[in-house]
C-alpha positions as CSV (number, residue, x, y, z in Angstrom):
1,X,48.8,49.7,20.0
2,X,46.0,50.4,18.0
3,X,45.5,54.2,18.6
4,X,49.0,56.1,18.4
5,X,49.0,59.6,18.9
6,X,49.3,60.2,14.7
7,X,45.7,58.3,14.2
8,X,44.3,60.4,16.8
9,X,45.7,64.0,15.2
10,X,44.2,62.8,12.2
11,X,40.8,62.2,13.3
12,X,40.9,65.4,14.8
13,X,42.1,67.4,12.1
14,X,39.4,65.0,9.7
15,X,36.6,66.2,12.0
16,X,37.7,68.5,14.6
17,X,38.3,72.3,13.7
18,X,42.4,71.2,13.9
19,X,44.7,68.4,14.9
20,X,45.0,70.0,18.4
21,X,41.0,70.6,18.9
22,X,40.7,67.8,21.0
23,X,37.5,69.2,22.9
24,X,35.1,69.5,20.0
25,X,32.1,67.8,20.6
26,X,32.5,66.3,16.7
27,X,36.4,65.3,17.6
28,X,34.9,63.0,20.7
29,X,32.4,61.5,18.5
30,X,34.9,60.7,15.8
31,X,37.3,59.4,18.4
32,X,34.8,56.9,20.3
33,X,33.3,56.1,17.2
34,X,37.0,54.7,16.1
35,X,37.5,52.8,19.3
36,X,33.9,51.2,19.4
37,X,34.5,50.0,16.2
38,X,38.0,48.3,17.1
39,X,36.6,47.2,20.0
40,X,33.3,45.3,18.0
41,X,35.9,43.8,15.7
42,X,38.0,42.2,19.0
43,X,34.6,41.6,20.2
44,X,33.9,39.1,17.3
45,X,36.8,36.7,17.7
46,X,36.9,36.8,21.4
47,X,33.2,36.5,22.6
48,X,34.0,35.7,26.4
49,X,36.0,39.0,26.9
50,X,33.3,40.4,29.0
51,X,35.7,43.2,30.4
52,X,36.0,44.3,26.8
53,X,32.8,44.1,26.5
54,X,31.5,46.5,29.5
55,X,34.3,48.9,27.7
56,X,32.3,48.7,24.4
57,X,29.1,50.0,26.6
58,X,30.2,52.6,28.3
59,X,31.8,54.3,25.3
60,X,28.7,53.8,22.9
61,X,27.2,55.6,26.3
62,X,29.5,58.4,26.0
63,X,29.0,58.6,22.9
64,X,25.3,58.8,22.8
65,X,25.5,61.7,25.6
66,X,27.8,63.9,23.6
67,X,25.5,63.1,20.2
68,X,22.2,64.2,22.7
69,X,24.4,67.0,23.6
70,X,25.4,67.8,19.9
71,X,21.6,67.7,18.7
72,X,20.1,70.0,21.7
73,X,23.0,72.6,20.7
74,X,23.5,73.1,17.0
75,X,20.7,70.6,14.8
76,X,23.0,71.0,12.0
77,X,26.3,69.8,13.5
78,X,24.6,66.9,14.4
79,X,23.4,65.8,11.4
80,X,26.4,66.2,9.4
81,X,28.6,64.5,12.2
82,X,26.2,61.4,11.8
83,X,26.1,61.4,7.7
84,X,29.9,61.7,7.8
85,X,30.3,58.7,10.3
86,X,27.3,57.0,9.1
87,X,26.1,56.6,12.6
88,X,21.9,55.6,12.9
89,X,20.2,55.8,15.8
């Protein structure tokens, strides 16, 4: 498995308030951020796996909802949570 529960309490304590802030909007972001990426890498060797696929878009959608959210509430937060991932849009 490619997530276990210590990767996950490290990207939340690396970008969350604490390992057990799993409802900061920065956390998520980190999180999904993690899994698109694993997901793009299975995407490359296995380019029929459409089910995978539809995954990979719905996450980078969940992920763009909570970075619309991020930026309408706190500017600042927003930025810095896309310098540290180096997400663009």
């Amino acid at each position: 498995m490619y997530l276990t529960k210590e990767k996950k309490e490290e990207i939340f304590a690396q970008h969350g308030n604490s390992k057990t802030d799993t409802g900061s909007a920065e956390g998520q972001i980190a999180l999904f951020s993690y899994r698109i990426n694993h997901l793009s890498e299975h995407l490359k060797s296995n380019r029929k796996d459409f089910n995978t696929e539809r995954s990979l878009v719905k996450l980078v959608g969940k992920r763009r909802s909570l970075l619309d959210y991020l930026k309408a509430k706190d500017i600042e937060r927003y930025r810095s949570i896309i310098k540290e991932l180096g997400i663009r849009k």
